[in-house]
KELUMTOR-9389 format. One record per residue: residue number from 1; residue in one letter; x, y, z negated of N, C-alpha, C in turn. Coordinates in nm, 3 decimals, padded with zeros to 5 digits. Atoms other than C-alpha are relative to their C-alpha. Layout:
<pts>
+------+------+---------+---------+---------+---------+---------+---------+---------+---------+---------+
| resi | resn |      nX |      nY |      nZ |     caX |     caY |     caZ |      cX |      cY |      cZ |
+------+------+---------+---------+---------+---------+---------+---------+---------+---------+---------+
|  NUM |    A |       X |       Y |       Z |       X |       Y |       Z |       X |       Y |       Z |
...
+------+------+---------+---------+---------+---------+---------+---------+---------+---------+---------+
</pts>
This chain:
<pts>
+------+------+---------+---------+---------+---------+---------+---------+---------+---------+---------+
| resi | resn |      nX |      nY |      nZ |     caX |     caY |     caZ |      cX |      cY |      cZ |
+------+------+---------+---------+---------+---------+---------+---------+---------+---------+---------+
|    1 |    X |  00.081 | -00.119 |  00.000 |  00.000 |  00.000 |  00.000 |  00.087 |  00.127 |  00.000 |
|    2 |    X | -00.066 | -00.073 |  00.046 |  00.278 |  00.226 | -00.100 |  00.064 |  00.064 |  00.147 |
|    3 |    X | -00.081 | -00.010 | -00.155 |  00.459 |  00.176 |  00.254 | -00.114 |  00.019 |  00.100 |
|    4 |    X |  00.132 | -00.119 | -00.068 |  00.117 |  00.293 |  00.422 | -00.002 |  00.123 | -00.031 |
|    5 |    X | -00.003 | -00.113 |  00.015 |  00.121 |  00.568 |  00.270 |  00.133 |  00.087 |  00.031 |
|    6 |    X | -00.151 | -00.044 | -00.041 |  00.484 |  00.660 |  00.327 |  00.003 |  00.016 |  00.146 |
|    7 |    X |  00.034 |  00.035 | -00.141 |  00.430 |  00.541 |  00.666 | -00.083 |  00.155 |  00.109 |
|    8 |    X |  00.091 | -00.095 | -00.100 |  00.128 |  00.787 |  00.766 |  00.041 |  00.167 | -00.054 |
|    9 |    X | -00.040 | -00.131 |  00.016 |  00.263 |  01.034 |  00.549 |  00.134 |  00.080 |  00.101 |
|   10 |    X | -00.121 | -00.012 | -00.099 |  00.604 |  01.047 |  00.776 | -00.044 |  00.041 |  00.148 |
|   11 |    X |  00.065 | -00.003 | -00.170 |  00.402 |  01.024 |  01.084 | -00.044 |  00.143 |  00.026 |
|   12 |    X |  00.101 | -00.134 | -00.026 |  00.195 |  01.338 |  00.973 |  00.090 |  00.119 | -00.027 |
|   13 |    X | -00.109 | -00.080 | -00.006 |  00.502 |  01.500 |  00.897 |  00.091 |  00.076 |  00.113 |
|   14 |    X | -00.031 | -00.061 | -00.112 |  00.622 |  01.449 |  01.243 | -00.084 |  00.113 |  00.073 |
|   15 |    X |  00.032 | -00.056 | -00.125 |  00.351 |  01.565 |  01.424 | -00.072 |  00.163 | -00.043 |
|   16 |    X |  00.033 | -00.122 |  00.065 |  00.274 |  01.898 |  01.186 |  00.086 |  00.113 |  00.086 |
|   17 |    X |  00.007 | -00.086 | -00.127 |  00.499 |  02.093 |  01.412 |  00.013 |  00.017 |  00.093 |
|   18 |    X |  00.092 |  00.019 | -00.166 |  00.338 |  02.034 |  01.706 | -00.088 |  00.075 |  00.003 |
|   19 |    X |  00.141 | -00.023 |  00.025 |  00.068 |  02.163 |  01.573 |  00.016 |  00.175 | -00.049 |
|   20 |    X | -00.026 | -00.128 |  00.025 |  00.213 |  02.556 |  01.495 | -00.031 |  00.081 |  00.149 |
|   21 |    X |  00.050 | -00.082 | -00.059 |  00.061 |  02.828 |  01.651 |  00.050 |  00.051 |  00.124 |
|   22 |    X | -00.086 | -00.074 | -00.122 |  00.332 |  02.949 |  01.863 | -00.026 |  00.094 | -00.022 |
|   23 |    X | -00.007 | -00.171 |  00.012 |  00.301 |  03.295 |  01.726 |  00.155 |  00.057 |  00.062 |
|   24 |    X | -00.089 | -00.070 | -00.012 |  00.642 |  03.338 |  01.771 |  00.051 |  00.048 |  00.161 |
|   25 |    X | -00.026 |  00.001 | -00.131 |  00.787 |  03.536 |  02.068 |  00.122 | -00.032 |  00.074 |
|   26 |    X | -00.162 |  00.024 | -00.112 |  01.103 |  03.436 |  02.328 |  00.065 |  00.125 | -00.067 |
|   27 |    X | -00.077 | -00.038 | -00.006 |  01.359 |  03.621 |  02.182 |  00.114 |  00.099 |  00.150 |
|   28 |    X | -00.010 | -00.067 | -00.136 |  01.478 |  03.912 |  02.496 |  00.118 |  00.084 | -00.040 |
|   29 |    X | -00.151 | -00.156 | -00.034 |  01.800 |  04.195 |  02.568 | -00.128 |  00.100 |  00.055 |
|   30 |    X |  00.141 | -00.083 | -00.089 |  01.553 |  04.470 |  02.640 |  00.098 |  00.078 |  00.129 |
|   31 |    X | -00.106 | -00.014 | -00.160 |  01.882 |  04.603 |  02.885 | -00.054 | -00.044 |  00.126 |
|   32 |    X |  00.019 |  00.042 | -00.119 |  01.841 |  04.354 |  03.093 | -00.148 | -00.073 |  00.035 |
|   33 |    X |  00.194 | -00.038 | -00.057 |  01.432 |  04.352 |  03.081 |  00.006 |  00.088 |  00.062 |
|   34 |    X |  00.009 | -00.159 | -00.093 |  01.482 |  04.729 |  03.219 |  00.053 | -00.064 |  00.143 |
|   35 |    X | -00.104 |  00.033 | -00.132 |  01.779 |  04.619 |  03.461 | -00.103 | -00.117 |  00.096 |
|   36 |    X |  00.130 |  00.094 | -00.106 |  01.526 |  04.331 |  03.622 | -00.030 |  00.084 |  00.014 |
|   37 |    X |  00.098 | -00.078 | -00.088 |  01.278 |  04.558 |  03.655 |  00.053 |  00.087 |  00.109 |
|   38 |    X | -00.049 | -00.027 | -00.071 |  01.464 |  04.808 |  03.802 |  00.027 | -00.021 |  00.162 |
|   39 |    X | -00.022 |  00.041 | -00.086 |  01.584 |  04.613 |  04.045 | -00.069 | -00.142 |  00.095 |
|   40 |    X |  00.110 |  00.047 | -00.065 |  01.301 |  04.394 |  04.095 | -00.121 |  00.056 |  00.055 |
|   41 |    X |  00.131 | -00.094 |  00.009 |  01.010 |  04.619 |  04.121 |  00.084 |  00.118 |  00.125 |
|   42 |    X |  00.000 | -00.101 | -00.097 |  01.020 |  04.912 |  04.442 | -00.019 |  00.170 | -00.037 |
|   43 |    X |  00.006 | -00.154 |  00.036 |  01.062 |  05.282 |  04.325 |  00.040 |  00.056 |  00.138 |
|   44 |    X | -00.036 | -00.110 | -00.088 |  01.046 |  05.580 |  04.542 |  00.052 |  00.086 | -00.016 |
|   45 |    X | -00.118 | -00.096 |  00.055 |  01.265 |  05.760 |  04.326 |  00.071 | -00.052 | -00.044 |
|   46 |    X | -00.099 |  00.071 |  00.102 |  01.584 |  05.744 |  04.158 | -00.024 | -00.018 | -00.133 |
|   47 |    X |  00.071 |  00.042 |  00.151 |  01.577 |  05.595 |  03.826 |  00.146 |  00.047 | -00.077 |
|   48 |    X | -00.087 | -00.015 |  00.087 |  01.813 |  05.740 |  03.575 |  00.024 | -00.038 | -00.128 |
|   49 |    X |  00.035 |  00.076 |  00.158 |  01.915 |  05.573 |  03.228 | -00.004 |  00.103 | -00.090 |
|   50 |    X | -00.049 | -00.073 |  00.111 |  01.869 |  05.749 |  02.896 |  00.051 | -00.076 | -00.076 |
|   51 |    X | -00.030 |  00.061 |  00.129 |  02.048 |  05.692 |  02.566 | -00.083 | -00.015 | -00.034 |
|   52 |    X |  00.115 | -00.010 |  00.121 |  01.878 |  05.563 |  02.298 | -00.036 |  00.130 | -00.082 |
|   53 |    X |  00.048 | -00.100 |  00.079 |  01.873 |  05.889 |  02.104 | -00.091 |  00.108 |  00.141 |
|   54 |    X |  00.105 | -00.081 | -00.044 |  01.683 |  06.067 |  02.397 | -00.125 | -00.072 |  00.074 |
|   55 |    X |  00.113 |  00.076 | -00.023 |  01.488 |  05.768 |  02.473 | -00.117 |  00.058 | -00.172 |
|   56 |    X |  00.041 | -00.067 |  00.136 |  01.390 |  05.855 |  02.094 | -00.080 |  00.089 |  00.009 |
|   57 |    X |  00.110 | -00.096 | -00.019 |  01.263 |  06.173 |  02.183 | -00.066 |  00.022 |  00.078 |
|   58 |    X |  00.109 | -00.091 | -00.121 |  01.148 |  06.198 |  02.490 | -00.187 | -00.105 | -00.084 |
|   59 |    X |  00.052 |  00.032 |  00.017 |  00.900 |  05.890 |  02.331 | -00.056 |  00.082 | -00.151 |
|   60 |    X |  00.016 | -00.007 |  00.123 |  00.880 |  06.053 |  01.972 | -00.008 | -00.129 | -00.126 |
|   61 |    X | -00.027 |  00.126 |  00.082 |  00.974 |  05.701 |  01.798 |  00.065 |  00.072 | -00.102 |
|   62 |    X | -00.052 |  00.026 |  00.133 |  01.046 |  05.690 |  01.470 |  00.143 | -00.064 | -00.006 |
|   63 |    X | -00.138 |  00.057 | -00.082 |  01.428 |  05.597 |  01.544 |  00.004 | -00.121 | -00.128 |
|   64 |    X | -00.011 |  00.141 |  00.063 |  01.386 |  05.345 |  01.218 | -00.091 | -00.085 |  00.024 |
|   65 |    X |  00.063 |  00.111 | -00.010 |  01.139 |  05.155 |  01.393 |  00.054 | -00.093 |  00.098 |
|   66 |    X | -00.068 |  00.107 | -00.154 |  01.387 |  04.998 |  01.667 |  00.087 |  00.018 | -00.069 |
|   67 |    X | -00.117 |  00.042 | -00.047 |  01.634 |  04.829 |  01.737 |  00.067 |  00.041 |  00.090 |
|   68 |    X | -00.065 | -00.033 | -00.115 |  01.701 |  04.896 |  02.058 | -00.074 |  00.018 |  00.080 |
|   69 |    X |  00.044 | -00.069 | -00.132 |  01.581 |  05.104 |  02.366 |  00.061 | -00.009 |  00.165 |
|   70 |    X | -00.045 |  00.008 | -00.145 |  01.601 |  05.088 |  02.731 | -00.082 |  00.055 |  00.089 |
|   71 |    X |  00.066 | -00.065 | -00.074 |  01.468 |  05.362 |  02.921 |  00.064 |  00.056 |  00.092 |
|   72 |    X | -00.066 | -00.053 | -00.141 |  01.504 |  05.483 |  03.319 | -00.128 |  00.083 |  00.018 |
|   73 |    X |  00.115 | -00.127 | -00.060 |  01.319 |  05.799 |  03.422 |  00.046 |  00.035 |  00.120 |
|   74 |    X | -00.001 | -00.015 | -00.191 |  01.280 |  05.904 |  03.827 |  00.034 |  00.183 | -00.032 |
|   75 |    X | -00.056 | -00.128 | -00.046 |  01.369 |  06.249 |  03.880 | -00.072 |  00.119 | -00.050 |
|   76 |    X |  00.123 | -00.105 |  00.015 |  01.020 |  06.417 |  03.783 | -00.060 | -00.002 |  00.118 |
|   77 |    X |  00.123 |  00.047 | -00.121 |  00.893 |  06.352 |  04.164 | -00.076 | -00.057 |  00.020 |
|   78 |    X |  00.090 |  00.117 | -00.009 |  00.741 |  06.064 |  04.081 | -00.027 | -00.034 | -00.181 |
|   79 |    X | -00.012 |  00.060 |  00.135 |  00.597 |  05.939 |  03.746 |  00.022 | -00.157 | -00.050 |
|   80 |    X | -00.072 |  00.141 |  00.062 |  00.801 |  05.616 |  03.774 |  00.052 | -00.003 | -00.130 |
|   81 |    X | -00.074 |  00.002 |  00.077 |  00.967 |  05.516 |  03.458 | -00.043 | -00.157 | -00.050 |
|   82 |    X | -00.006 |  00.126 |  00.106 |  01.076 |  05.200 |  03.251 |  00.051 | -00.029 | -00.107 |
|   83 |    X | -00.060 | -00.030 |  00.122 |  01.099 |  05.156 |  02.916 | -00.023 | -00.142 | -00.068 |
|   84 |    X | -00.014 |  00.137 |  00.099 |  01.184 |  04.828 |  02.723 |  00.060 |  00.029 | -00.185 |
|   85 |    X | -00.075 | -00.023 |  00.145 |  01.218 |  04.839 |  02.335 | -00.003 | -00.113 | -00.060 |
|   86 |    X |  00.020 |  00.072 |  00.077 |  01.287 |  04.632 |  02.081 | -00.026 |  00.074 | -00.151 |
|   87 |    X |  00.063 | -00.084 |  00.132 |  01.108 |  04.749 |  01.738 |  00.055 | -00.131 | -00.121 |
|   88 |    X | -00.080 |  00.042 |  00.088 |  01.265 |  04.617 |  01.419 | -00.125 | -00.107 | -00.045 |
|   89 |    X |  00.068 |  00.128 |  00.037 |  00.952 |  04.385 |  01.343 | -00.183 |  00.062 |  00.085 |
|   90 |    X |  00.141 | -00.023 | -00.076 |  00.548 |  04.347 |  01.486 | -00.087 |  00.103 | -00.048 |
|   91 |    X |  00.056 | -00.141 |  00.044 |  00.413 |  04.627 |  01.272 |  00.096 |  00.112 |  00.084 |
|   92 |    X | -00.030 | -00.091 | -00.019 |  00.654 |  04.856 |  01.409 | -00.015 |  00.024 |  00.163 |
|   93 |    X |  00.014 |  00.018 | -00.098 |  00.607 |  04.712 |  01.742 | -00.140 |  00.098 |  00.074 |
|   94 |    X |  00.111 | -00.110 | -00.063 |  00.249 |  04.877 |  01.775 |  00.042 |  00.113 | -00.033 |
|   95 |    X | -00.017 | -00.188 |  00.028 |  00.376 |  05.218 |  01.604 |  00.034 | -00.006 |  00.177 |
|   96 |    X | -00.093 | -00.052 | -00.114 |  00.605 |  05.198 |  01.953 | -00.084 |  00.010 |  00.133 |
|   97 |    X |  00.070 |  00.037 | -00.143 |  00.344 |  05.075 |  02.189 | -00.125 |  00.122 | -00.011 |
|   98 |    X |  00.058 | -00.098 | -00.001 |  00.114 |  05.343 |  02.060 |  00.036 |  00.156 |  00.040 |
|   99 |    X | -00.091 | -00.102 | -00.053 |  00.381 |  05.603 |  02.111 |  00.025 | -00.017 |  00.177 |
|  100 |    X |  00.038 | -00.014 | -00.193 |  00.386 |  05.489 |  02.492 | -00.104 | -00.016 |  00.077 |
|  101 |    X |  00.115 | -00.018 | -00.032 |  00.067 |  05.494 |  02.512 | -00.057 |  00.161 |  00.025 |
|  102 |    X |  00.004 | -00.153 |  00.025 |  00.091 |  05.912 |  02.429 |  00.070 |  00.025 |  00.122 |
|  103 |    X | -00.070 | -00.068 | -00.120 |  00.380 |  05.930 |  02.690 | -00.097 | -00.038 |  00.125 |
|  104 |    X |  00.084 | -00.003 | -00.129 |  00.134 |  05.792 |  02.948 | -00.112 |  00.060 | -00.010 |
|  105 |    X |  00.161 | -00.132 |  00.001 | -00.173 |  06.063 |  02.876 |  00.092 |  00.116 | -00.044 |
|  106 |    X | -00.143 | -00.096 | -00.043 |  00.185 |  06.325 |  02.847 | -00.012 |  00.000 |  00.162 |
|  107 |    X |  00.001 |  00.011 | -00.174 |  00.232 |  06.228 |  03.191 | -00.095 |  00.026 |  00.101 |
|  108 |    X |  00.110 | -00.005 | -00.079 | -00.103 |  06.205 |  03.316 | -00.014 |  00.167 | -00.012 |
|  109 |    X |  00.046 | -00.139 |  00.085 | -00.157 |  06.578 |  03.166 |  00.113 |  00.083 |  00.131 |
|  110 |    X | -00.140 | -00.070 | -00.065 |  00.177 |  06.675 |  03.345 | -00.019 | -00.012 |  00.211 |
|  111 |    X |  00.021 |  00.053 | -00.183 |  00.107 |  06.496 |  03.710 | -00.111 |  00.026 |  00.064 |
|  112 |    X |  00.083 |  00.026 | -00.052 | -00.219 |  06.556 |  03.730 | -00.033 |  00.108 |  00.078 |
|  113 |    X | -00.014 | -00.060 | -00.081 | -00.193 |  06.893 |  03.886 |  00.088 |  00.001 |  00.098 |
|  114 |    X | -00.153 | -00.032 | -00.111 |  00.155 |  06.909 |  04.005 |  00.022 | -00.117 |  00.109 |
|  115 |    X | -00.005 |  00.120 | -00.117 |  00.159 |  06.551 |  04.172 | -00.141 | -00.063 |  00.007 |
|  116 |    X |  00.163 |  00.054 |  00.022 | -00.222 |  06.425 |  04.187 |  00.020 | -00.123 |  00.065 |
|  117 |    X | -00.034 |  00.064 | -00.039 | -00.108 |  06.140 |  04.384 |  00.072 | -00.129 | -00.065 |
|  118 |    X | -00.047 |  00.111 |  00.076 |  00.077 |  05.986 |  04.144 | -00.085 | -00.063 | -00.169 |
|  119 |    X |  00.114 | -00.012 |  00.054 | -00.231 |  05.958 |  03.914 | -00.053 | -00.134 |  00.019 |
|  120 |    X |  00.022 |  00.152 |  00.003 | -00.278 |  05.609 |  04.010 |  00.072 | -00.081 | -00.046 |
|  121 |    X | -00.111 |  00.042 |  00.114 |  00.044 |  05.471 |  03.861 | -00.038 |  00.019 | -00.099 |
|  122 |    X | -00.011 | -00.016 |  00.115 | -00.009 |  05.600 |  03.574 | -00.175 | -00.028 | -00.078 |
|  123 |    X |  00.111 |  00.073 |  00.008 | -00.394 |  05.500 |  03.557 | -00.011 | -00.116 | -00.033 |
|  124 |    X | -00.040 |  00.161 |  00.038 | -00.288 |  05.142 |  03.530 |  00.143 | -00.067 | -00.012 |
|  125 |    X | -00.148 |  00.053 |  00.012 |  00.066 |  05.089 |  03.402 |  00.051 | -00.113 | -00.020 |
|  126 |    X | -00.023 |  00.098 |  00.002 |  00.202 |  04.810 |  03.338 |  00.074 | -00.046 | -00.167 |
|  127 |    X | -00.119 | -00.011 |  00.154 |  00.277 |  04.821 |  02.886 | -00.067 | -00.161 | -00.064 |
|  128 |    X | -00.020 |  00.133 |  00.083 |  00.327 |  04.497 |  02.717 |  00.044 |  00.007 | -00.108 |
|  129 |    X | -00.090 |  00.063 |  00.100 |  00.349 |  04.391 |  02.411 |  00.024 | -00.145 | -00.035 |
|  130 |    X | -00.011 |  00.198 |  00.039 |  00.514 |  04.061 |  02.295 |  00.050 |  00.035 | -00.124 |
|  131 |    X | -00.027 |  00.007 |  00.100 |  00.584 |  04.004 |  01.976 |  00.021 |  00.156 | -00.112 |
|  132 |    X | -00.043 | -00.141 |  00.031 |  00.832 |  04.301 |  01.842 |  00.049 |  00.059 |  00.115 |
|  133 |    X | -00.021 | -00.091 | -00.140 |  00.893 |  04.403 |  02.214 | -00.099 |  00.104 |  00.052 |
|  134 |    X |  00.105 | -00.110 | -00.103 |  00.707 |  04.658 |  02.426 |  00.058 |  00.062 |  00.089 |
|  135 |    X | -00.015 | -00.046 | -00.150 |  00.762 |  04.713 |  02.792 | -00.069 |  00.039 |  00.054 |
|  136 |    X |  00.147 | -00.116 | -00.130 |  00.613 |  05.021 |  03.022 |  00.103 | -00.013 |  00.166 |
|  137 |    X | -00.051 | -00.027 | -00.198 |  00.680 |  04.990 |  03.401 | -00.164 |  00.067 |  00.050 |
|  138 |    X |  00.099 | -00.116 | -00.072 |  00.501 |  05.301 |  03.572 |  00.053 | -00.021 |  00.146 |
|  139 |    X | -00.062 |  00.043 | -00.128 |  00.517 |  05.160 |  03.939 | -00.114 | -00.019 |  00.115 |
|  140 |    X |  00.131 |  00.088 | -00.100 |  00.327 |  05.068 |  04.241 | -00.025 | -00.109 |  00.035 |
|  141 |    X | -00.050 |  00.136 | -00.060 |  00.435 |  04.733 |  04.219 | -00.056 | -00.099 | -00.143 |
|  142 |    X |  00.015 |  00.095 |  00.125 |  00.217 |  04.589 |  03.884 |  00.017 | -00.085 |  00.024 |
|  143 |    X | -00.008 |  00.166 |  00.005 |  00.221 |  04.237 |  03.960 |  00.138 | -00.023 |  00.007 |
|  144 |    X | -00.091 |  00.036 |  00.029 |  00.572 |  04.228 |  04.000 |  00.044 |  00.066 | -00.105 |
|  145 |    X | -00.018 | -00.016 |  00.163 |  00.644 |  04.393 |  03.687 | -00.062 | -00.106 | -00.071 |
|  146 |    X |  00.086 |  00.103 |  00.097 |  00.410 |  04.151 |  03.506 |  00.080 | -00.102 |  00.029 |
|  147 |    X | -00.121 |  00.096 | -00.016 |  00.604 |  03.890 |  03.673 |  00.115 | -00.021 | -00.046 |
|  148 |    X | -00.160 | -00.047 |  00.047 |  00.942 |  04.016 |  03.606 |  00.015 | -00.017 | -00.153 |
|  149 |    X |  00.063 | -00.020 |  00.171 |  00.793 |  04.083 |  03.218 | -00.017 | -00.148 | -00.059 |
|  150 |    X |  00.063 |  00.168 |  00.064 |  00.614 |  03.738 |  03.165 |  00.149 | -00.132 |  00.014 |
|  151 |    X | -00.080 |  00.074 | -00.042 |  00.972 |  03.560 |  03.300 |  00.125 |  00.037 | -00.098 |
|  152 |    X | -00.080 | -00.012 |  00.135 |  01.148 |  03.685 |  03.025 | -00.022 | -00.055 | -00.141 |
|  153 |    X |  00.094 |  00.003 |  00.152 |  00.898 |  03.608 |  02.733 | -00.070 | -00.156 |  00.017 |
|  154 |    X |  00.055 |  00.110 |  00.019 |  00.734 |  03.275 |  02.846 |  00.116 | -00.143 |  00.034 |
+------+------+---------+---------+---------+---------+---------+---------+---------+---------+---------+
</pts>
């Protein structure tokens, strides 16, 4: 009786994590999340990198809620831009994704006279969050961003 129980208890031991949620997310370089995109995805402008400290501001992040930033802005001709962060844990992750949620109704506010055209980009961007990540690609090319995005994280 004893070795039944040992038995099914061992068994149920194995198959307990099998059975976890999968909350957790793929581990990413948000660098070279930007750098894909970049160079996967079709811009009509140039894309320039910022540091992290003016990725910082141009987003207004809380600079102790990351880790690490990776932002490319187009020239101002276009309201391309890509921004990959990593936020120091999943609470801080929405502070960040809420903060690029502001730069894209910033932008819209900004383009919508001066470029009206580019008003569709920025209508449907492309911001993800995974876990403690959050990636914005402002492009004409969503599906390959999503692609590019999901091939990092799944």
């Amino acid at each position: 009786m004893k070795k039944r129980i040992l038995c099914a208890a061992a068994a149920l031991l194995l198959l307990l994590p099998g059975c976890h949620g999968g909350g957790s997310t793929k581990a990413a370089d948000v660098q070279k999340v930007a750098e894909e995109l970049i160079s996967s995805v079709k811009f009509k402008d140039q894309m320039s990198e910022l540091n992290q400290d003016m990725a910082v501001k141009l987003y207004g992040i809380d600079s102790g809620d990351l880790v690490k930033a990776a932002v490319y802005e187009s020239t101002g001709a276009t309201a391309e831009e890509v921004a990959a962060f990593e936020a120091k844990d999943e609470q801080a992750a929405g502070r960040v994704k809420e903060k690029a949620e502001q730069r894209i109704e910033d932008q819209k506010a900004g383009f919508q006279d001066y470029q009206p055209a580019e008003m569709a980009k920025l209508k449907e961007p492309v911001l993800e969050e995974k876990g403690k990540y959050v990636i914005l690609c402002v492009s004409d090319e969503n599906e390959t961003a999503k692609k590019t995005i999901d091939g990092f994280f799944s």
